[in-house]
DRENTI-213224 format. One record per atom (N, C-alpha, C): residue number from 1; residue in one letter; atom name; x, y, z. Coordinates in nm, 3 decimals, padded with zeros to 5 digits. Layout:
! DRENTI-213224
   resi   resn   name        xx        yy        zz
    NUM      A     CA         X         Y         Z
...
//
This chain:
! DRENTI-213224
   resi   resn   name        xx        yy        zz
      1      X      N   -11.981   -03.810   -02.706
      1      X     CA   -12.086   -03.912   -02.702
      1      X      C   -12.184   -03.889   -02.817
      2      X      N   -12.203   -03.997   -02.858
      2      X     CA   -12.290   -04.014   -03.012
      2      X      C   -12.463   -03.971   -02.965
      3      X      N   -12.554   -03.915   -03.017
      3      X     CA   -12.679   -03.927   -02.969
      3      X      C   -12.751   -03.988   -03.084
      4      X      N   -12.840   -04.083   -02.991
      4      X     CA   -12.922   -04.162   -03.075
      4      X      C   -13.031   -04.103   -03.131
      5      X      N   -13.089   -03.996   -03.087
      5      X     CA   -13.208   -04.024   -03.098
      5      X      C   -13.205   -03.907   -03.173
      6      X      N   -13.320   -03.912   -03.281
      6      X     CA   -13.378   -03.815   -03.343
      6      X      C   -13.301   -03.903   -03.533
      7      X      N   -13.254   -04.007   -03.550
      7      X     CA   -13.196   -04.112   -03.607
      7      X      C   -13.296   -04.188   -03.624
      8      X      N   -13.296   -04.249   -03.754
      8      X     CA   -13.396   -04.355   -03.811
      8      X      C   -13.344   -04.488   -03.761
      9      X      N   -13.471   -04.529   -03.699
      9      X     CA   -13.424   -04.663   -03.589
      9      X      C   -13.512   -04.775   -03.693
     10      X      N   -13.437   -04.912   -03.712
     10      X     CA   -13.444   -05.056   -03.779
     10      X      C   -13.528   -05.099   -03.657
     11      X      N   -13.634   -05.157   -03.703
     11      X     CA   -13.729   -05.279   -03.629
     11      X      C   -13.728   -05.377   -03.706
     12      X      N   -13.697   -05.492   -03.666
     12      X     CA   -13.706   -05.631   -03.742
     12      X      C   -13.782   -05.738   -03.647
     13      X      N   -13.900   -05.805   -03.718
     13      X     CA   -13.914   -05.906   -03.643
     13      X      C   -13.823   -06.026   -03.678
     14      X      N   -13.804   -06.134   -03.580
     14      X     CA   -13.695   -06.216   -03.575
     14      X      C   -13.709   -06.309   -03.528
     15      X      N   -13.686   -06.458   -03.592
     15      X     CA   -13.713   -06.563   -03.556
     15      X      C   -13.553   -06.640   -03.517
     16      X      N   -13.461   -06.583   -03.491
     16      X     CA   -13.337   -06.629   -03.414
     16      X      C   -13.204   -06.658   -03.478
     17      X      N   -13.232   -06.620   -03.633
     17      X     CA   -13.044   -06.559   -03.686
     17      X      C   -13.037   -06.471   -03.680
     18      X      N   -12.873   -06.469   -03.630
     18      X     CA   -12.823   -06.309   -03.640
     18      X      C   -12.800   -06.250   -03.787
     19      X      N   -12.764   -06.322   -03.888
     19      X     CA   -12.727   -06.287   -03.998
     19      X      C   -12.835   -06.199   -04.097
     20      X      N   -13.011   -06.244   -04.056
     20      X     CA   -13.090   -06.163   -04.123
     20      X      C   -13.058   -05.998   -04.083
     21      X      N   -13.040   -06.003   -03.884
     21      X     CA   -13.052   -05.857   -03.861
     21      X      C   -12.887   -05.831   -03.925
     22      X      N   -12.784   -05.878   -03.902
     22      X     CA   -12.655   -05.791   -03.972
     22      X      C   -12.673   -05.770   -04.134
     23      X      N   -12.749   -05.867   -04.206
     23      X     CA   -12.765   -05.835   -04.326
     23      X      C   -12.871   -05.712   -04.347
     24      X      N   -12.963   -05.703   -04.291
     24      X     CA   -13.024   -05.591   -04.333
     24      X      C   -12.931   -05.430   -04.261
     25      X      N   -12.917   -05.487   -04.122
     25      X     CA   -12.818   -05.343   -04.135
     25      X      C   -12.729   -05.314   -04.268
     26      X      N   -12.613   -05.369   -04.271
     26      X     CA   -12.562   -05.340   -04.389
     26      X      C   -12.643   -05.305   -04.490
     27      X      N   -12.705   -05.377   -04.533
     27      X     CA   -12.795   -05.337   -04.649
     27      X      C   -12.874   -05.147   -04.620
     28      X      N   -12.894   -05.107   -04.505
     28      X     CA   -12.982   -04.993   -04.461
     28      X      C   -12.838   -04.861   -04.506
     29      X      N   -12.710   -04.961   -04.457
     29      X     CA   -12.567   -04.861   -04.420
     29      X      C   -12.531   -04.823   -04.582
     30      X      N   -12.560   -04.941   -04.645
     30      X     CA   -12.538   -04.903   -04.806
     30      X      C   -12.612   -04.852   -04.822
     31      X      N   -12.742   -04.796   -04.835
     31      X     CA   -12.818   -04.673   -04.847
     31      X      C   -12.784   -04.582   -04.793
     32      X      N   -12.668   -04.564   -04.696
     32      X     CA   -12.631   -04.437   -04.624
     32      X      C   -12.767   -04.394   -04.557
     33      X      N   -12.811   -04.517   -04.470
     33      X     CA   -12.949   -04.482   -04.335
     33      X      C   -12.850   -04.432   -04.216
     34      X      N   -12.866   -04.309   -04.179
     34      X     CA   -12.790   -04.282   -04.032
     34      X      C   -12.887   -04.403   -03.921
     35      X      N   -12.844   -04.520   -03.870
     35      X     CA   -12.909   -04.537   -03.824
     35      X      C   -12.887   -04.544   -03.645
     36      X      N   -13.006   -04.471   -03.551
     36      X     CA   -12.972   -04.436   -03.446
     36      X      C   -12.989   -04.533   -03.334
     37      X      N   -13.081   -04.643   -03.392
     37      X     CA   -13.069   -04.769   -03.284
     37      X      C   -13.164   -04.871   -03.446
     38      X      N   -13.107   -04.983   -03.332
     38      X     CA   -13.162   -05.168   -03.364
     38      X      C   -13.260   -05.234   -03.283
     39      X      N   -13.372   -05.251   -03.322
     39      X     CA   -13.446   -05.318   -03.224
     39      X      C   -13.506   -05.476   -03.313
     40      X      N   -13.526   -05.584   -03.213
     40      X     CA   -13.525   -05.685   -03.293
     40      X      C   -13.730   -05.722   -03.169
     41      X      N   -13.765   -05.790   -03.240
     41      X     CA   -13.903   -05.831   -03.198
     41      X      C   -13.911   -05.979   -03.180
     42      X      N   -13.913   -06.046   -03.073
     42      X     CA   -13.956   -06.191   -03.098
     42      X      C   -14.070   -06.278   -03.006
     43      X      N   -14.118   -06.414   -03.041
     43      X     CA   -14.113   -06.423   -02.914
     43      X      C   -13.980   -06.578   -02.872
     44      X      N   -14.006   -06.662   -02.793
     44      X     CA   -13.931   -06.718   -02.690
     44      X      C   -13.927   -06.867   -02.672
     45      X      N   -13.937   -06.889   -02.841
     45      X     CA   -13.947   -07.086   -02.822
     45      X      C   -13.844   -07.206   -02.744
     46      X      N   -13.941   -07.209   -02.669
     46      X     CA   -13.824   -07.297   -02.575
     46      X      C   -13.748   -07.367   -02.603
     47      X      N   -13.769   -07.429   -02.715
     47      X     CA   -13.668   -07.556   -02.788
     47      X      C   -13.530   -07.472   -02.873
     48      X      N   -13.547   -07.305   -02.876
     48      X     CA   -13.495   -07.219   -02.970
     48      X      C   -13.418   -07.159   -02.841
     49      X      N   -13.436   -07.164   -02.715
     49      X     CA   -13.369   -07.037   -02.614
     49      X      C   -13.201   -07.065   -02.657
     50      X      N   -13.149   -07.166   -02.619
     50      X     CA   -13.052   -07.122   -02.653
     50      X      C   -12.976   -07.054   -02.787
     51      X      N   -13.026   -07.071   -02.916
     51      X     CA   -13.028   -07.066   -03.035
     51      X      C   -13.024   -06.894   -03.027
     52      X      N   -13.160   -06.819   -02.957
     52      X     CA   -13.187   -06.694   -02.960
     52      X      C   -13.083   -06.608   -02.890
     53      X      N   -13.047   -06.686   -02.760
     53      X     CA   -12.931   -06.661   -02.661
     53      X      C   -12.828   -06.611   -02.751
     54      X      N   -12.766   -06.721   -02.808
     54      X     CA   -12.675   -06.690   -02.887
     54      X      C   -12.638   -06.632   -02.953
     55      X      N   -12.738   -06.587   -03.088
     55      X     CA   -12.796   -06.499   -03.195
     55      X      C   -12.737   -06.341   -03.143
     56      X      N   -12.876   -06.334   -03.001
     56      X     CA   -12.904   -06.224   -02.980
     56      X      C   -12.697   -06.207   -02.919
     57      X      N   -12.621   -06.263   -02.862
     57      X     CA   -12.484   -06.210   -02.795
     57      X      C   -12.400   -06.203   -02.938
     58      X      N   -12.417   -06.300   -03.042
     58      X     CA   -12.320   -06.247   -03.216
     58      X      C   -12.427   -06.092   -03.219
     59      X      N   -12.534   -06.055   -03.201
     59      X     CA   -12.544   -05.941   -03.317
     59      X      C   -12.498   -05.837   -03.203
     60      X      N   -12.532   -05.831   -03.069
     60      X     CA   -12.487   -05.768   -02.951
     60      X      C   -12.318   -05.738   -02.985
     61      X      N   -12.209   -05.789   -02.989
     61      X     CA   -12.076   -05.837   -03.059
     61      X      C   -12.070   -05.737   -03.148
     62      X      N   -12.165   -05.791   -03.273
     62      X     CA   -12.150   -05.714   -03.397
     62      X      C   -12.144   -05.595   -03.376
     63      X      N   -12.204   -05.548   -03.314
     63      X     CA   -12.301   -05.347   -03.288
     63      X      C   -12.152   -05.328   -03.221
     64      X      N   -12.119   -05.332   -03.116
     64      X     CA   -11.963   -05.366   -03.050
     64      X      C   -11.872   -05.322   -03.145
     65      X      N   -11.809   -05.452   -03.240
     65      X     CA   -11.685   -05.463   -03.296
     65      X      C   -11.690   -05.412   -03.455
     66      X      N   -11.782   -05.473   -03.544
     66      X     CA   -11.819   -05.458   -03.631
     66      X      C   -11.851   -05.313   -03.685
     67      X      N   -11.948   -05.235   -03.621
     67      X     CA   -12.052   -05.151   -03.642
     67      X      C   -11.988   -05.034   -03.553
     68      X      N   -11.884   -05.064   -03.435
     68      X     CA   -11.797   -04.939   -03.381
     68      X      C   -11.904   -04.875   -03.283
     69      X      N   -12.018   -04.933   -03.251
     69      X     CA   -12.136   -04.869   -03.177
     69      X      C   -12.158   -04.774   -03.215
     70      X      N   -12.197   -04.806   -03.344
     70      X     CA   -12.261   -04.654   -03.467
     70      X      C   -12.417   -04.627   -03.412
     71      X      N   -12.459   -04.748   -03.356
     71      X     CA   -12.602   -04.749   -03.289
     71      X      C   -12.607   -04.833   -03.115
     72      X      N   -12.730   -04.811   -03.092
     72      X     CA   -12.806   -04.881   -02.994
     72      X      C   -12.864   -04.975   -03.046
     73      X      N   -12.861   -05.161   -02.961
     73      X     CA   -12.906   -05.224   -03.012
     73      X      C   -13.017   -05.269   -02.909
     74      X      N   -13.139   -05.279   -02.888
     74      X     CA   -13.245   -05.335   -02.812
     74      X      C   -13.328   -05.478   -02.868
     75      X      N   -13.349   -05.572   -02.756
     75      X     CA   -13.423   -05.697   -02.766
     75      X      C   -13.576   -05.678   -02.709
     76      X      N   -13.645   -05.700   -02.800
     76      X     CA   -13.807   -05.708   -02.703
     76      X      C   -13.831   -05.880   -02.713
     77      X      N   -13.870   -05.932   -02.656
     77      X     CA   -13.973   -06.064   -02.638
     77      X      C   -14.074   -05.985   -02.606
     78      X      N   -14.173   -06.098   -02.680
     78      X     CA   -14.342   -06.069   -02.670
     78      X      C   -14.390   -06.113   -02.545
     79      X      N   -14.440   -06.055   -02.463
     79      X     CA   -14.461   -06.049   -02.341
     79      X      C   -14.606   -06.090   -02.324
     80      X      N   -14.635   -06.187   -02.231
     80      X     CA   -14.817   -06.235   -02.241
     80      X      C   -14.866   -06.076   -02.128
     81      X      N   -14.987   -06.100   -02.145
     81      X     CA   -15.087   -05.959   -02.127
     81      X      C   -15.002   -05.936   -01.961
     82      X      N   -14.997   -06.009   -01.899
     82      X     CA   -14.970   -05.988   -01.745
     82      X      C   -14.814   -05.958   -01.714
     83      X      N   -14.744   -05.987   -01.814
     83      X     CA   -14.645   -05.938   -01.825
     83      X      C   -14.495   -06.021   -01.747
     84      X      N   -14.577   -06.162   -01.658
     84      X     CA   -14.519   -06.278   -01.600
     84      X      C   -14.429   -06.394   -01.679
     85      X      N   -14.452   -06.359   -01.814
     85      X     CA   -14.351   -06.442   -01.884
     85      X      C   -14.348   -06.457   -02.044
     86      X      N   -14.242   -06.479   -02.104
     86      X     CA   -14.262   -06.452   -02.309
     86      X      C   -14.312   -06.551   -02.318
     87      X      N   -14.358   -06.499   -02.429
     87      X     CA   -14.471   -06.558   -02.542
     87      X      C   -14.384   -06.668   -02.635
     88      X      N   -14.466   -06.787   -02.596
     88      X     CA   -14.325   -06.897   -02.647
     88      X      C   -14.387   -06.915   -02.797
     89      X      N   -14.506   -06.913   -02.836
     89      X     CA   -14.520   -06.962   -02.970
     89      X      C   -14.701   -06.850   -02.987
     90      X      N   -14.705   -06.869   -03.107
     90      X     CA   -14.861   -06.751   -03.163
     90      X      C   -14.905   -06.871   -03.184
     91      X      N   -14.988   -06.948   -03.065
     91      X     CA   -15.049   -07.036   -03.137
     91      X      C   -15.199   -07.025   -03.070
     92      X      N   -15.252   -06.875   -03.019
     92      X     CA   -15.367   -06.845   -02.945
     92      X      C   -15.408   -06.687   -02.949
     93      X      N   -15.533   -06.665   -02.951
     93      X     CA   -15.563   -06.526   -02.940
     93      X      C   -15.493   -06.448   -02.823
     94      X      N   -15.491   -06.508   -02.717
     94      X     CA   -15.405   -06.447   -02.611
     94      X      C   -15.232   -06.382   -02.636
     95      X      N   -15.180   -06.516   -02.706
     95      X     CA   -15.075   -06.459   -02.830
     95      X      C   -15.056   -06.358   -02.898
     96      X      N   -15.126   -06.352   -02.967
     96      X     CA   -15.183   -06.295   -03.091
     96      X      C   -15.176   -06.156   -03.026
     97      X      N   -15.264   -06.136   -02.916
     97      X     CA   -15.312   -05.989   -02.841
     97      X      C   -15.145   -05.940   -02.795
     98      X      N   -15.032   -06.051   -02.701
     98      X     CA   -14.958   -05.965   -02.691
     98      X      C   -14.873   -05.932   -02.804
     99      X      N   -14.897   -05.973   -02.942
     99      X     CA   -14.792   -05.952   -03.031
     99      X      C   -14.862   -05.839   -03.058
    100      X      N   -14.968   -05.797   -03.065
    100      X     CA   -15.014   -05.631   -03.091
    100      X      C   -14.987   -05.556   -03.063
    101      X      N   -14.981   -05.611   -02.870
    101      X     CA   -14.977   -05.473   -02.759
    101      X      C   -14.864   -05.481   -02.737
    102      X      N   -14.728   -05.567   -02.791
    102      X     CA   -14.582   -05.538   -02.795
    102      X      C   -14.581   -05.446   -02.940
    103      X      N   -14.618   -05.478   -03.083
    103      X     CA   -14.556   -05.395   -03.166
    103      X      C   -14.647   -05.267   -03.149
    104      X      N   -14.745   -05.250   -03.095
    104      X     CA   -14.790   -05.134   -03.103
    104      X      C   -14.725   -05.053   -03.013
    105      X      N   -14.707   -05.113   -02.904
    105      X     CA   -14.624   -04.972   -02.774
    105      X      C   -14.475   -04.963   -02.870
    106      X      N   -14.440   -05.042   -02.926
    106      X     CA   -14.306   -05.027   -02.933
    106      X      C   -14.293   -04.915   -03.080
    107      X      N   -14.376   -04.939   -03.144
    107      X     CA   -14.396   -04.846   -03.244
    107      X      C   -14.473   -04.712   -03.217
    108      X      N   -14.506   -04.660   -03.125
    108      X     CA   -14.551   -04.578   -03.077
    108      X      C   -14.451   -04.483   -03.028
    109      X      N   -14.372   -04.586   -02.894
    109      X     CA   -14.229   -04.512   -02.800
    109      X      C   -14.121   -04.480   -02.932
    110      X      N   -14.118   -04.572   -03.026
    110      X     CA   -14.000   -04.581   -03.089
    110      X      C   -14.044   -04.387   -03.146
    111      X      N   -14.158   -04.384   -03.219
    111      X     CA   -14.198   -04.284   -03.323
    111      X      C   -14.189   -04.178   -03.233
    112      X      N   -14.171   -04.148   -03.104
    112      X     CA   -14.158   -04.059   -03.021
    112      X      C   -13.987   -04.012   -03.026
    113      X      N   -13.918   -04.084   -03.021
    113      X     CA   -13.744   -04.034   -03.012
    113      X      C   -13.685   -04.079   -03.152
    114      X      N   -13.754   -04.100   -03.266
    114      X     CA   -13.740   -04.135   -03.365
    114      X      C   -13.798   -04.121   -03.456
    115      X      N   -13.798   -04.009   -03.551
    115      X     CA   -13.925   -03.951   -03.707
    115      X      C   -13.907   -04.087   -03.783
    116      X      N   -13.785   -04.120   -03.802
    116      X     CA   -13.825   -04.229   -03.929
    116      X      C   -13.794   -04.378   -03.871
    117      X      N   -13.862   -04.467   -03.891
    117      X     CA   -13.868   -04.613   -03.860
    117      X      C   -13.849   -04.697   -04.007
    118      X      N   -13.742   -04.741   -04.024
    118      X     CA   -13.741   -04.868   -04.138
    118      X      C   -13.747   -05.019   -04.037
    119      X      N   -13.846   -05.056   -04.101
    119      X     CA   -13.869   -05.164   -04.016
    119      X      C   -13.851   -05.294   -04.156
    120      X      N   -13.838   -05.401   -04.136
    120      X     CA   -13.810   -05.554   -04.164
    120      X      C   -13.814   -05.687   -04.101
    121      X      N   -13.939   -05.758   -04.230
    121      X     CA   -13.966   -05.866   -04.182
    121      X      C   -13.857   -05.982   -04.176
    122      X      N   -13.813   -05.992   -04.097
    122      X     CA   -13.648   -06.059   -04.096
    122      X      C   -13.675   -06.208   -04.096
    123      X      N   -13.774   -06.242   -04.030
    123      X     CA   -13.770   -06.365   -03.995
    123      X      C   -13.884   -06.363   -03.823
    124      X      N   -13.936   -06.476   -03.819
    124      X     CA   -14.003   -06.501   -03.753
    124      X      C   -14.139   -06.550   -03.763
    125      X      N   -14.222   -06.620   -03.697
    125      X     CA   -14.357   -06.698   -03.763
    125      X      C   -14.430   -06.572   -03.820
    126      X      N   -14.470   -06.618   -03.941
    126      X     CA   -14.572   -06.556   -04.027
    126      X      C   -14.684   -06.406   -03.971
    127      X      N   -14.727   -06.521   -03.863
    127      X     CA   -14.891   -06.393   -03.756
    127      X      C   -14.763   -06.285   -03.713
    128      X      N   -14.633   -06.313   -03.671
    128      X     CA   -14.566   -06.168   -03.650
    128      X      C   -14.567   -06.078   -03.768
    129      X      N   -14.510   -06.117   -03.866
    129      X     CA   -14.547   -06.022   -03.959
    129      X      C   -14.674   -05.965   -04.016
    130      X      N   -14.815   -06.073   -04.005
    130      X     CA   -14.896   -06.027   -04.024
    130      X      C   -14.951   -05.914   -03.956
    131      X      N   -14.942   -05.941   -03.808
    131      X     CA   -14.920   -05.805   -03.694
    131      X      C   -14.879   -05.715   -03.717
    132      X      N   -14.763   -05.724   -03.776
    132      X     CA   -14.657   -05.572   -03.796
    132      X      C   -14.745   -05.559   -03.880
    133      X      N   -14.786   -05.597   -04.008
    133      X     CA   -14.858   -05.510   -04.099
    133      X      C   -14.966   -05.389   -04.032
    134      X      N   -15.037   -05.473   -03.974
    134      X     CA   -15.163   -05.427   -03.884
    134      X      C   -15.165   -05.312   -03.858
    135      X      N   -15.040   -05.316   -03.728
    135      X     CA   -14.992   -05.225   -03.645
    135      X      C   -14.926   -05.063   -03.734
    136      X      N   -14.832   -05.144   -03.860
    136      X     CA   -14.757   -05.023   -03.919
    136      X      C   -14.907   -04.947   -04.013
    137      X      N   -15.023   -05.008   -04.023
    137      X     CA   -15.118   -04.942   -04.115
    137      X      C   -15.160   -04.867   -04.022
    138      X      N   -15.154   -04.866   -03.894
    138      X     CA   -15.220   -04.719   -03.765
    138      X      C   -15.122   -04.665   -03.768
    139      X      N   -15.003   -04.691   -03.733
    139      X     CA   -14.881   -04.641   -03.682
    139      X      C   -14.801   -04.544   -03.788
    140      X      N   -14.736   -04.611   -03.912
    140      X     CA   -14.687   -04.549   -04.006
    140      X      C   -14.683   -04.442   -04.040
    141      X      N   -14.581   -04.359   -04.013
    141      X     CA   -14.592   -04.205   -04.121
    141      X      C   -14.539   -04.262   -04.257
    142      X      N   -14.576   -04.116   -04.377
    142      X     CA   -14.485   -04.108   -04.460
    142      X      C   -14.344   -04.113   -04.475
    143      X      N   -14.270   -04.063   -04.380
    143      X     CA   -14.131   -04.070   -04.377
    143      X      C   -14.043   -04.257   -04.303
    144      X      N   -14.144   -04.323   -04.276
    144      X     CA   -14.081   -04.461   -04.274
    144      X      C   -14.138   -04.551   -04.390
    145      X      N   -14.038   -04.674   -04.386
    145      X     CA   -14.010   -04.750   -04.464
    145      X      C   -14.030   -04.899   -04.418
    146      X      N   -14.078   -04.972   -04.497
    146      X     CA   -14.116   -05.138   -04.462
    146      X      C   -14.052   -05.227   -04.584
    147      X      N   -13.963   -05.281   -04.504
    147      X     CA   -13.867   -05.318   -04.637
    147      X      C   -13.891   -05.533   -04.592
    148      X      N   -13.885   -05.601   -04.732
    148      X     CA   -13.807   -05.735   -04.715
    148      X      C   -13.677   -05.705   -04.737
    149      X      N   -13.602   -05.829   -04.641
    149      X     CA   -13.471   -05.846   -04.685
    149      X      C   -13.485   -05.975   -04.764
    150      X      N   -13.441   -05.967   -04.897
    150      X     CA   -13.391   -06.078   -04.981
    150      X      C   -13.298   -06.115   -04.982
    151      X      N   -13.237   -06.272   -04.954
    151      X     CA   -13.110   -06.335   -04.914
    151      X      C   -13.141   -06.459   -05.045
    152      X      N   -13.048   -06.486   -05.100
    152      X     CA   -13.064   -06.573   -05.208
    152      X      C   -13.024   -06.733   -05.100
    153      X      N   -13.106   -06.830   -05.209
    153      X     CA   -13.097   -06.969   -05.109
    153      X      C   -12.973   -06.985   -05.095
    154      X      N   -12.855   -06.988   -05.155
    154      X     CA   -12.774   -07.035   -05.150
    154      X      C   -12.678   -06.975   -04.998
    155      X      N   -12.669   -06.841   -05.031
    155      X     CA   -12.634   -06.768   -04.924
    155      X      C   -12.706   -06.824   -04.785
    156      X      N   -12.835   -06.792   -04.804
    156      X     CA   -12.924   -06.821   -04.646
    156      X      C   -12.874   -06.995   -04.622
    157      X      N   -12.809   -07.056   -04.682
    157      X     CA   -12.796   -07.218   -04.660
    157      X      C   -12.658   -07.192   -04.608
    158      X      N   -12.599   -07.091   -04.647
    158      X     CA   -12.450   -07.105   -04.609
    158      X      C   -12.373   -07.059   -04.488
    159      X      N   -12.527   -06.982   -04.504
    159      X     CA   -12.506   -06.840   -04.358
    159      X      C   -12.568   -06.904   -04.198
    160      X      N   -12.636   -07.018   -04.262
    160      X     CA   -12.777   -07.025   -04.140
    160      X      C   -12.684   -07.092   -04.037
    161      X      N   -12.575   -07.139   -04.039
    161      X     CA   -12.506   -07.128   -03.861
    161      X      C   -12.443   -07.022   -03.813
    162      X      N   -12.489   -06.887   -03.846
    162      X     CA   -12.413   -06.775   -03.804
    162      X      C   -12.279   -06.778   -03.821
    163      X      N   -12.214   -06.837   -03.902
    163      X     CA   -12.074   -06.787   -03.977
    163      X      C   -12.071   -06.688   -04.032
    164      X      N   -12.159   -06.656   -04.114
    164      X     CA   -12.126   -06.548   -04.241
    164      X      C   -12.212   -06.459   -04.180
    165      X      N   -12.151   -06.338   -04.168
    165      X     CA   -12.225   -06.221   -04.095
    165      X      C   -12.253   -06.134   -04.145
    166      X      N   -12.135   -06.102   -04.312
    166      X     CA   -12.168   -05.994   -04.376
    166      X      C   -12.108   -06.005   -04.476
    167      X      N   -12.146   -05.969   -04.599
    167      X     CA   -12.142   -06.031   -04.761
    167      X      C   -12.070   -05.883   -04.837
    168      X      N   -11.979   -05.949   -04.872
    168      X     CA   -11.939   -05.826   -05.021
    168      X      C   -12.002   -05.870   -05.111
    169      X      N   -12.081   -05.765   -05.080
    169      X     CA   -12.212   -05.749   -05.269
    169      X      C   -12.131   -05.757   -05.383
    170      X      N   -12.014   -05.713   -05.409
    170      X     CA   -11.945   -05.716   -05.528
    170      X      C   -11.883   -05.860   -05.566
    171      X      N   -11.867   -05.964   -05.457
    171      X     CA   -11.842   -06.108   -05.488
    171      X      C   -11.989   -06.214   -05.437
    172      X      N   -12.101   -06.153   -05.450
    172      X     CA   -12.242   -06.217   -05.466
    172      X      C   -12.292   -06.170   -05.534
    173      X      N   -12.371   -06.274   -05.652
    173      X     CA   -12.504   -06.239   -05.707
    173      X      C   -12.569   -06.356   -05.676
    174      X      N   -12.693   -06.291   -05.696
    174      X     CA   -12.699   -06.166   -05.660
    174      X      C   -12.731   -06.135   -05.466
    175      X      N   -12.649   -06.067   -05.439
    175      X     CA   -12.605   -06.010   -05.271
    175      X      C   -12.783   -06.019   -05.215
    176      X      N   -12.734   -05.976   -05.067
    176      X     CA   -12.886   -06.018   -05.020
    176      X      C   -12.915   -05.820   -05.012
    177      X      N   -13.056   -05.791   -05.061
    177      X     CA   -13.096   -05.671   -05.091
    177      X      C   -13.244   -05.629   -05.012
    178      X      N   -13.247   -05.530   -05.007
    178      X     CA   -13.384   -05.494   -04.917
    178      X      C   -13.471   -05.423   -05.063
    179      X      N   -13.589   -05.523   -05.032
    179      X     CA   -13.714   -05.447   -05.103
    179      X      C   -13.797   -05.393   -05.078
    180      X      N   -13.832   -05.250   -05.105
    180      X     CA   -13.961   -05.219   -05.046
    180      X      C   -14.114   -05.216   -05.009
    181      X      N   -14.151   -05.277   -04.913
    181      X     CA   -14.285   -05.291   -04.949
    181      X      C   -14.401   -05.161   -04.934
    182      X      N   -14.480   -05.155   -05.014
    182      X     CA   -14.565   -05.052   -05.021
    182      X      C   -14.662   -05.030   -04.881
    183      X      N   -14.710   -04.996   -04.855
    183      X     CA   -14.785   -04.933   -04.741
    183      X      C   -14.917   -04.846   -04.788
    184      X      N   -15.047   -04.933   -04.743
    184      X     CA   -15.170   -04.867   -04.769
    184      X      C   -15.188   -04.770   -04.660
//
């Protein structure tokens, strides 16, 4: 049995393709990241449930067939303060508060069974990422990483019904690549 933990674990926030989170894995695996789990962040737009449903059972699949269960893959929805139901859209301070008090516990538990965190803004409304910033400026050690994934338009137009799951860099230019972002 494989052990996860003590493995640099991927956080991505995620607005409901699977292809951002399989593209940045790959992209982490071509760096040779041991990576010991997947966690994806969202919240729960009703007009999107099935969309996310779906998403979330291809990348579930992927980790499965693809990936040989090289990792653990985990789903959070943003949970309102009481904890009675997800957070369908950031369109309120009440919002706002549980997208804190989700990336903050989760970056907290994660940094506990896990030294290094590469995390990525994958996708999802804007205030999530602005959050993660927030959160990774308390949270952050030196030894993690805050990366974009860059997907060229053409690709992200080709990919966006979850067909294309994973790209040979050597027949794309240019392939979709993770950049790093700096950290104050």
């Amino acid at each position: 049995m494989t052990s996860y933990e003590n493995r640099p674990v991927l956080v991505c926030t995620w607005g409901g393709k699977a292809l951002v989170v399989t593209f940045t894995i790959d992209a982490l695996l071509e760096k040779k990241v041991d990576i010991g789990k997947v966690v994806v962040i969202h919240h729960a737009p009703p007009r999107k449930e099935d969309r996310l449903r779906q998403a979330l059972a291809i990348i579930e699949q992927q980790v499965h067939d693809h990936y040989q269960n090289q990792f653990t893959f985990q789903s959070i929805r943003i949970q309102d303060p009481d904890k009675r139901s997800a957070i369908t859209d950031l369109n309120d301070t009440a919002a706002l508060s549980a997208v804190w008090e989700t990336l903050s516990q989760t970056i907290v538990n994660l940094k506990k069974e896990h030294p290094e965190i590469h995390f990525c803004f994958t996708g999802g409304r804007r205030l999530l990422a602005m959050q993660a910033m927030a959160v990774l400026s308390l949270h952050a050690t030196p030894e993690d990483h805050i990366w974009h994934l860059y997907t060229p338009d053409a690709l992200r137009e080709a990919a966006s019904t979850n067909k294309i799951l994973h790209v040979d860099s050597s027949k794309v230019s240019p392939p979709p690549h993770l950049i790093r972002v700096p950290l104050v």
